[in-house]
Structures are given as C-alpha cells and as structure tokens.
Legacy VTK file of the C-alpha trace (Angstrom):
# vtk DataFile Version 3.0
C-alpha trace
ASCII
DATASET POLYDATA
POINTS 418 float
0.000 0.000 0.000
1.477 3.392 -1.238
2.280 5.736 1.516
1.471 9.434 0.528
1.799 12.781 2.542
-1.777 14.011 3.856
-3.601 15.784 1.024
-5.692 18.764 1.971
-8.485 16.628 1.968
-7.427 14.543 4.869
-6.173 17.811 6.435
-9.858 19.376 6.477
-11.035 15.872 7.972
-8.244 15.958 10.451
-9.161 20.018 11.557
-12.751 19.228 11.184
-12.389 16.188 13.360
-10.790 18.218 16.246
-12.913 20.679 16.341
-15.597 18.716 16.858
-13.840 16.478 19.601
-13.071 19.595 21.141
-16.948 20.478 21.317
-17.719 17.167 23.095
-14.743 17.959 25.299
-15.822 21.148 26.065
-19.494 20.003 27.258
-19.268 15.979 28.006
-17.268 15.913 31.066
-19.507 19.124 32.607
-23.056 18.109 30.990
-24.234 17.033 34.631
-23.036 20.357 36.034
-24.153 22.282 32.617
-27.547 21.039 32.837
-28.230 21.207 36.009
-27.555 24.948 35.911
-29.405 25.731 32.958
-32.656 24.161 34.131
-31.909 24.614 38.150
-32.677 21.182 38.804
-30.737 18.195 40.765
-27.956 15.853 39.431
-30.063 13.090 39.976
-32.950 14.536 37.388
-30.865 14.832 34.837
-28.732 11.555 35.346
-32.266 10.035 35.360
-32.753 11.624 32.036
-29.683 11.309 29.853
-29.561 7.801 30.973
-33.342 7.047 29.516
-32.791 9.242 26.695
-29.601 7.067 25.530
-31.766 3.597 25.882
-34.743 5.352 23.799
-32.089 6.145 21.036
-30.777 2.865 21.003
-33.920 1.005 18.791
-33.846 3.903 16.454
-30.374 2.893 15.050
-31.462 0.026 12.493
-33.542 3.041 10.814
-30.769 5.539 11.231
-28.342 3.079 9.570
-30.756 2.399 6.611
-30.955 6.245 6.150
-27.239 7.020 6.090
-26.860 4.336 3.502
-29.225 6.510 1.576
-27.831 9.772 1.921
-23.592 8.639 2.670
-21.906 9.621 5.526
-21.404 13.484 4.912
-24.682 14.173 4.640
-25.850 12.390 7.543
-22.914 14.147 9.660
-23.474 17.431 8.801
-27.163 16.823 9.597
-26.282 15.809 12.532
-24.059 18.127 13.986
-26.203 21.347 12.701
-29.288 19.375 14.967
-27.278 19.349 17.506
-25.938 22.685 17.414
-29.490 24.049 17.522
-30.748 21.536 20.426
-27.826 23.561 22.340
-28.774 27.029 21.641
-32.618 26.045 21.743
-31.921 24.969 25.675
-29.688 27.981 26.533
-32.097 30.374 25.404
-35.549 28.526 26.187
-34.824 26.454 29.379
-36.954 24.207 29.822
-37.220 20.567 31.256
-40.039 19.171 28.391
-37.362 21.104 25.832
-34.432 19.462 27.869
-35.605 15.693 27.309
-36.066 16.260 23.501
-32.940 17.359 23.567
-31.185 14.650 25.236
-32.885 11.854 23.082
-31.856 14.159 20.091
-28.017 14.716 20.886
-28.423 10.656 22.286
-28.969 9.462 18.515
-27.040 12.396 17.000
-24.031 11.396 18.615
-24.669 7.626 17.262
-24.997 8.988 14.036
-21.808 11.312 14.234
-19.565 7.851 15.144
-21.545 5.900 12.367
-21.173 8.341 10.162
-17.798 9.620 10.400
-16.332 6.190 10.210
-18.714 5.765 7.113
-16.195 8.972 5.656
-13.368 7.456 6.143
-14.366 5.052 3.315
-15.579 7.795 1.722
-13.541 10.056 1.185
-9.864 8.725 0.189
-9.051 8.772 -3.464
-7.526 5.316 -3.243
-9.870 3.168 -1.546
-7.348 1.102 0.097
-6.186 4.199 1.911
-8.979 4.374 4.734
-7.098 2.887 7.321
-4.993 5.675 7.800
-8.559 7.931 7.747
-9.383 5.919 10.806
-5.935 6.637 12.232
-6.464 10.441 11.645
-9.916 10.646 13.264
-9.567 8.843 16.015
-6.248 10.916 17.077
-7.791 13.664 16.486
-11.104 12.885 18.455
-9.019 12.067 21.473
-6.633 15.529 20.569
-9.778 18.056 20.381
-11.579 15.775 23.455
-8.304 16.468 25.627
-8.613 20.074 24.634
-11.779 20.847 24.707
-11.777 19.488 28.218
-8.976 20.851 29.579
-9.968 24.597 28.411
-13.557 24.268 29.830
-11.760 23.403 32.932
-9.391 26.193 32.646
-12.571 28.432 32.073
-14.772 26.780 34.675
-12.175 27.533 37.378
-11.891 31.254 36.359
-15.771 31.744 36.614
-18.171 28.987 37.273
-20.749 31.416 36.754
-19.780 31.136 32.979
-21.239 27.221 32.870
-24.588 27.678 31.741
-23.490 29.368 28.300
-21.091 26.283 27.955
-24.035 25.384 25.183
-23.071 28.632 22.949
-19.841 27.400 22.596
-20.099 23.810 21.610
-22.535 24.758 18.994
-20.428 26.819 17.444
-17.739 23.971 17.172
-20.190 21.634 15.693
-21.450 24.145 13.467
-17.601 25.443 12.374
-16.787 21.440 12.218
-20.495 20.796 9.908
-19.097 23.307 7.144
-15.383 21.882 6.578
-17.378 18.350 6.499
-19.624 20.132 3.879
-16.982 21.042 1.799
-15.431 17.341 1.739
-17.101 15.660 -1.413
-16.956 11.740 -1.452
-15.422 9.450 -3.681
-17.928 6.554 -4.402
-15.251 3.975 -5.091
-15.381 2.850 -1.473
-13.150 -0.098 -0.563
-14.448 -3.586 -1.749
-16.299 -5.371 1.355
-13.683 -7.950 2.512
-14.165 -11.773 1.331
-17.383 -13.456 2.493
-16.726 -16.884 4.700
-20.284 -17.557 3.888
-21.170 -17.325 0.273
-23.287 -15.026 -1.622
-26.697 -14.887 -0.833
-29.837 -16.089 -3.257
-30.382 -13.669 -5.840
-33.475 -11.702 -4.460
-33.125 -12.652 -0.881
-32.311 -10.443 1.946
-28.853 -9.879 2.787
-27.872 -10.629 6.548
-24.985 -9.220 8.599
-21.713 -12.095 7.981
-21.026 -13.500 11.837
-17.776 -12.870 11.549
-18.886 -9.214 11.411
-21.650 -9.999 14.460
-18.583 -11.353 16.351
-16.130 -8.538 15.690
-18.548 -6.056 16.656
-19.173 -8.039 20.408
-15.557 -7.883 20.768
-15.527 -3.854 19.878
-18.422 -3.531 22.602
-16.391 -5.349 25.079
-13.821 -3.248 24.445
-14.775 -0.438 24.432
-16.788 -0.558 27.541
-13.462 -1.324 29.254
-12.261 2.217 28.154
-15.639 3.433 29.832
-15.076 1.447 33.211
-11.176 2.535 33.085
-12.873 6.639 32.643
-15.532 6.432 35.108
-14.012 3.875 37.940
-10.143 4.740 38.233
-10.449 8.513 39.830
-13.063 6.956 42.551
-11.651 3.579 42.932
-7.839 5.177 43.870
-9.534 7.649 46.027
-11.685 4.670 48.147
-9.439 1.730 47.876
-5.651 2.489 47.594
-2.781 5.209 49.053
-2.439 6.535 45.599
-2.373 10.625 45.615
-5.790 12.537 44.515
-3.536 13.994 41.915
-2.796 10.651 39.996
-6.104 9.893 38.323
-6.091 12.582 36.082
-2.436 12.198 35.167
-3.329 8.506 33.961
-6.357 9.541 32.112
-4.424 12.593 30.763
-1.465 10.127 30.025
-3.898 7.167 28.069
-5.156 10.625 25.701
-1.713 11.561 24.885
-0.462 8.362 23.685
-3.854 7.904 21.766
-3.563 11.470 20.313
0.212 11.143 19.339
0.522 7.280 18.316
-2.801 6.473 16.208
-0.713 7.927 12.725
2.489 6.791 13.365
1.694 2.790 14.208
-0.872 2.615 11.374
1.221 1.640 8.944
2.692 -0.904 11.397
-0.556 -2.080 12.599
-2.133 -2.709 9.151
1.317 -4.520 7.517
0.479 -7.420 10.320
-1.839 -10.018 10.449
-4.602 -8.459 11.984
-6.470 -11.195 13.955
-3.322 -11.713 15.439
-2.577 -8.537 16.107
-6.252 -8.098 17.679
-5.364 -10.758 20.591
-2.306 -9.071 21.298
-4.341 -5.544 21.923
-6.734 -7.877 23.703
-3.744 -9.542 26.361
-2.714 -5.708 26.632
-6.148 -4.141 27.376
-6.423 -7.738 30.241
-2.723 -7.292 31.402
-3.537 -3.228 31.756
-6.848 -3.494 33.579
-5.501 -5.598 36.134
-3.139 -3.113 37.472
-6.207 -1.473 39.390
-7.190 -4.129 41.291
-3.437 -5.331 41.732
-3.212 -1.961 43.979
-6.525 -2.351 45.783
-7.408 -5.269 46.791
-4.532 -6.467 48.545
-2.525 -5.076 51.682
-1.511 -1.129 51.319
1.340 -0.444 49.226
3.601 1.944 49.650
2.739 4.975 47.355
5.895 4.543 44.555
4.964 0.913 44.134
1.252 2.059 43.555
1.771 5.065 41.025
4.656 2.786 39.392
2.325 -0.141 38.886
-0.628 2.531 37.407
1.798 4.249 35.568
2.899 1.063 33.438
-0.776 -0.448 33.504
-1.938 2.664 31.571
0.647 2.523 29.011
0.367 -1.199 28.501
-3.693 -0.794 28.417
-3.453 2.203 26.087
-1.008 0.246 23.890
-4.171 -2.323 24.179
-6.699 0.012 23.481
-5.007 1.596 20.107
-4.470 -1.590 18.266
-7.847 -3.042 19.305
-9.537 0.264 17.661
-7.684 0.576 15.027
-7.762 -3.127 13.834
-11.462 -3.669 15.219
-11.940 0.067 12.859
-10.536 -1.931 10.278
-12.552 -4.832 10.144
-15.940 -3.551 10.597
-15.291 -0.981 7.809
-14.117 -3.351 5.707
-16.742 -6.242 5.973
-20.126 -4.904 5.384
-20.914 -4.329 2.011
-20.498 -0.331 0.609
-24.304 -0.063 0.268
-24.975 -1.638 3.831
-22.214 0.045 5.749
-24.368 2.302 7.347
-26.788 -0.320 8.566
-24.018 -2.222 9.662
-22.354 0.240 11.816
-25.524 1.598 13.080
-25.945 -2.264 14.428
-22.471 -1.879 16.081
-23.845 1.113 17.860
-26.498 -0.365 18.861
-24.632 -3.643 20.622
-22.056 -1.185 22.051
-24.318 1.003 23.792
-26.563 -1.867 25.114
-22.699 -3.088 26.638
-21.958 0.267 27.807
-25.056 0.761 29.602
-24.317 -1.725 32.243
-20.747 0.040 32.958
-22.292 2.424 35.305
-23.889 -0.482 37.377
-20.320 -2.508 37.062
-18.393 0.609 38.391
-20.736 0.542 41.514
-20.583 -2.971 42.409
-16.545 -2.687 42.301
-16.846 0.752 44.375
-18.523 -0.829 46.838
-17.523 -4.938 47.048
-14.028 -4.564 45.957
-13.373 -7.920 46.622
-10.878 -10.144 44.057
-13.585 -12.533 42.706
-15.795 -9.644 41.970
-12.549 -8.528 39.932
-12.666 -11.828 38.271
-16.222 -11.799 36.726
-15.487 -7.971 35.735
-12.386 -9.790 33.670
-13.859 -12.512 31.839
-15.813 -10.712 29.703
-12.278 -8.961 28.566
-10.464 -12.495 28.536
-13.236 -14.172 26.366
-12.609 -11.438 23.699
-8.892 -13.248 23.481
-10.929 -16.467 23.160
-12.871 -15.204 20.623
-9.522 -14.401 18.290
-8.879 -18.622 18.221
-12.500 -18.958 16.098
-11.627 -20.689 12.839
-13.144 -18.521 10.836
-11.479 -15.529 11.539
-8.208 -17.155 11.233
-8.647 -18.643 8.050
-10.254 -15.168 6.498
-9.033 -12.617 8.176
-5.996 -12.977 9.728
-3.651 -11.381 6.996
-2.326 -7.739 6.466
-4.732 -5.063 5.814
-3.990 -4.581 2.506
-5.080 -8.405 1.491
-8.124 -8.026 3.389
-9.267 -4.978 1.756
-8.278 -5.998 -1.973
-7.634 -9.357 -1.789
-5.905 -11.235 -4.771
-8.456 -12.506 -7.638
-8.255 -16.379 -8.609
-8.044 -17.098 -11.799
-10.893 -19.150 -13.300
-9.957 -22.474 -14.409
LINES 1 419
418 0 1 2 3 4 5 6 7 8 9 10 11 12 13 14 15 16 17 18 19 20 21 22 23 24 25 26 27 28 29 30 31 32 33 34 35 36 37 38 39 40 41 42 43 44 45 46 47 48 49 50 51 52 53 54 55 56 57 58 59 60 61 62 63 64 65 66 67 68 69 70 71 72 73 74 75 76 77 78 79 80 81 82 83 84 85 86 87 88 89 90 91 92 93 94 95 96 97 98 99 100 101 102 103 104 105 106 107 108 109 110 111 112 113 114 115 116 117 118 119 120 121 122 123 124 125 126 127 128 129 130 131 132 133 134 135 136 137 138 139 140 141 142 143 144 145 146 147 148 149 150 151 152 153 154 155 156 157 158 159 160 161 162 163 164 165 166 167 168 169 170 171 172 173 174 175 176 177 178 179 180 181 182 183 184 185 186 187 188 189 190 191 192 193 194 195 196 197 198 199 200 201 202 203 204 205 206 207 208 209 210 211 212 213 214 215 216 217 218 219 220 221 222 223 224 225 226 227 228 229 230 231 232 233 234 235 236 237 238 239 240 241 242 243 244 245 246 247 248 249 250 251 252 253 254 255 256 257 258 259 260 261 262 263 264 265 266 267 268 269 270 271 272 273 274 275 276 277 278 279 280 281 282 283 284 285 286 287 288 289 290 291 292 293 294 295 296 297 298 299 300 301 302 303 304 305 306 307 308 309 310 311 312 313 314 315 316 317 318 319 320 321 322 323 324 325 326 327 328 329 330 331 332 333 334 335 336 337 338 339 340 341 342 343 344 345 346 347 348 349 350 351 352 353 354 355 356 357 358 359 360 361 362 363 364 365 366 367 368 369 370 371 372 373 374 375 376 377 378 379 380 381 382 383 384 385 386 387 388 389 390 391 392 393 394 395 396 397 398 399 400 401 402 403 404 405 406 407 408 409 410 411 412 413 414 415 416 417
C-alpha cells in the first residue's frame, strides 16, 4: 500500500475532526453540572434523564443506519451536527425541562450517528480506496486531541468563573457548526473499498442480505472493548480515592497520560498495525487491554502499598492498556469498515452502535458494584468478559479469512478461473 503525505483533503477531515472532539470535550465531562444549571434542577434529574434518553435512542439505530446508507456519511454528519448545534442554543435560550428531554434523546442518537457516520467517511472520502485505514488513524487521534482540549480549556474556564457554565451550550454549537461546514466542503469518492471476502457465500439472488457473523462477532468484541475504556474513565479517579494510598492527583495524570499516547501514536503505528496479520494482532491488543486493567485491582485489593509501588504499577498499567486500546480500535476500525458491504455500511455500523451502547449501559452499574464490594472474585467476573474477547480471536473462521495484512483483506488477490 502506497504511503502518501496528507492531502488537503485529509487535512480538512483531520481540523474538522478536532474541532468537533473539542466540542464534546468542552461540554461531556460538565453536561451534569451544565444542565443542572441551565434548568436549576438536581444531578439526579438529569442523570435520570440522559440515561433514559440514551436507551430510547438505542432502537432507532437500524432506521438511522438504513438512512445514512441513503444519503452517505457526509450528509448524515453534517445533519447531525447542525441538529445538535441548535438543540444547544434552543436549551440555553428557552430552558426548559419538556425542551431538555427532547434534547437529550436528540443529541443521544445524534451522537450515534456522528460515530456511524464519520467512520462511514473514512471510506468515503480517500481517493484510493485502500487508503482508509490511515482515515481511521487520523480521526480517532484527532477525536481524542480536540476531546483532551476541549476538556482541559472548559476546565481552565470553569475555574476562572463557574458562573460562565450555563453558556457552555453557545460554545459547543459553534464547534459543531464550524466542524459541519469543513465536512460540507469534503465531497466523497464513491469507489469505497471492496467489502472484505465473504466466509459464507453469496446470498440467493433476491433474498435479503444478513450481517456475515464474523462481522456480528467482531462487533461483540468492539463492545467489550470499548466498555473497558468506559469502566477505566468512570471507575479509576473513585476507585484510587476509596481503595488504595495513591495521591488525589494521579487519576487525572493517567487519564491525561492514556489521551496523549492515543492522540500522538494512532498515525504513526498505522502503517505498522495494518502490515500485520490483523487477527493476530487483535489478541495481542486484547492480552494488553487484560494485562492493563488488572493493574487497578493489583493496587486495591490487597494489603496497602507503599505509594511509589502504587503510582509505578498505574503508571505502566496505563501505558500497557493504552497500547491495548489503540491496536484493538484501530484493527477492530478496520474490520468492521471493511466487511459490510459499501451499500450496507451504514446499517451495519448503526448495528455496532447499537450492541455497544446496550454493553456500555451496564458500565455504570459494574463501576458501583466494584466501588462498593471490591473484593478479588468480583474482579474476576469484571475480567472474563475482557479475557473471552482473546478467546474469541482462536475462532476458525477468523483465522482462516481474516488474519492477513490489511492490505489483502481490503483488496484481496483474484483467482483465476480455471
């Protein structure tokens, strides 16, 4: 695969894709405290809310995905970015708690459709096809570069004035809306990459295409995985502060630390990443992301530590898990791009939404139960979800199709007919 410097199409995706990170960044980690203000009402209210209005969202996605195939993935992000760029500015300036539950189911799907739909560009929008691995690269450093950002300068702005929180809503929709014109401006190439070889056959002609397994398998593994970055986010900060002598300072140096390695190393190991075989490669991010998680309760559980053996062991356990977590995106990105046929991507992705956030929505319940127990074989049923994804990497038939370099699972070589 040819190796090119970034055109100034991948450049607008890449300062697009920041700027719209740095929107999320600037609201997600506040919306409890950003709400709450806006509407004068209690955490609990609006915890209530957002977590119903991300459930109701979640049986819309089959339709969603069937309408991006439709319209392709720039329409259906620019949509979706202006909508919620007005739900923002609609709640600022007409506070309301019947206006605030629309828009929480609304920015709930939108921000489905954003992930669906930005992946869906990165097949897109490359002139060579076979170049959309490296798309994936780009967006997701640059989603965790503007999320760090846009984080840390709310932060920086919250602790000058808190009083300034309630217009927190002005300023993300401006970033969506700056980041919904560059996206405008990107026009698609249709010659998305070829869906990768079928383990199963074609399907009758006429009949109803179904999503391949290997696919439906892939995309458990993803939801596994990814809600293991969402138990790492929500539990660590709580769990050192309740369970081990580690300083109140050193939670948000290892989240800090997992976004900088994520926002620096997604380009550079690309190319490495995608010359491997990538089933292979998958279990190794899946050992890492097991080998990394572990280093919480190898802290907490037991006797107290003294305070260098407890940021040491954290320190390392982040970079092994984030080493973990970047080759299981990026190869898991991979994959689930390049399975589903061009005309169902959409639907396809929209299903991987839909598994994901049914995963994810049991994190919150997860962190609790560890907060609270603590004990080792609570630890161990937390694990074997995350072991069973390594498991999953010995099925036959994702060795036998998918385990090769990128570049032969993308355009693999054509038979001649005999």
């Amino acid at each position: 695969m040819t190796r090119q410097l970034p055109s100034p199409r991948l450049a607008t995706f890449a300062v697009a894709g920041t700027i719209k990170a740095a929107g999320t960044g600037f609201y997600y980690p506040f919306s409890l405290l950003f709400f709450a203000t806006v509407l004068d009402t209690t955490y609990s209210e609006i915890g209530a809310v957002l977590t119903i209005a991300g459930l109701v969202a979640l049986p819309l996605l089959p339709a969603v995905g069937r309408v991006v195939d439709r319209t392709g993935g720039r329409v259906a992000l620019v949509t979706s970015l202006l909508l919620r760029a007005a739900t923002f500015v609609v709640l600022v300036v007409a506070p309301s708690f019947a206006v605030f539950i629309g828009v929480a189911v609304i920015n709930a799907l939108a921000a489905r459709v954003d992930a669906v739909a930005t992946q869906l560009l990165c097949a897109e929008l490359p002139e060579d096809g076979g170049a959309f691995p490296r798309w994936l690269a780009v967006y997701r450093s640059t989603f965790n570069l503007g999320f760090g950002l846009g984080t840390i300068a709310a932060g920086l702005l919250l602790s000058v004035d808190r009083g300034v929180v309630g217009n927190i809503g002005f300023v993300v929709a401006a970033g969506f809306s700056v980041a919904a014109v560059m996206y405008a401006f990107l026009r698609p190439v249709r010659d998305a990459p070829d869906p990768a070889p079928s383990s199963e056959g074609d399907p009758p002609e006429g009949s109803r295409r179904t999503l391949d397994r290997r696919y439906v398998v892939l995309t458990v593994v993803s939801s596994v995985t990814s809600a293991a970055g969402l138990f790492i986010e929500s539990a660590t900060a709580p769990y050192l502060l309740a369970h081990t002598s580690a300083p109140a300072w050193l939670a948000g140096v290892l989240i800090a630390l997992n976004t900088v390695l994520l926002a620096t190393l997604f380009v550079p190991m690309e190319a490495a990443i995608s010359r491997r075989r990538q089933i292979r490669m998958l279990r190794l991010s899946c050992v890492l992301i097991v080998l990394g998680f572990v280093a919480l309760p190898a802290v907490g559980t037991g006797a107290a530590l003294p305070v260098w053996v407890v940021v040491t062991i954290l320190v390392l356990g982040f970079i092994v898990y984030s080493a973990g977590e970047l080759v299981s995106t990026q190869v898991l990105g991979v994959l689930l791009t390049a399975l589903p046929a061009p005309a169902r991507r959409g639907s396809a992705l929209s299903f991987g939404q839909l598994v994901s956030g049914a995963v994810a929505a049991v994190v919150p319940w997860v962190v609790g139960l560890v907060l609270d127990a603590n004990t080792i074989a609570l630890w161990t049923v937390v694990l074997v979800p995350m072991i069973a994804t390594i498991a999953v990497t010995y099925v036959q038939t994702l060795r036998t199709t998918l385990d090769e370099p990128v570049d032969l699972i993308i355009a693999p070589p054509r038979r001649a007919s005999i």
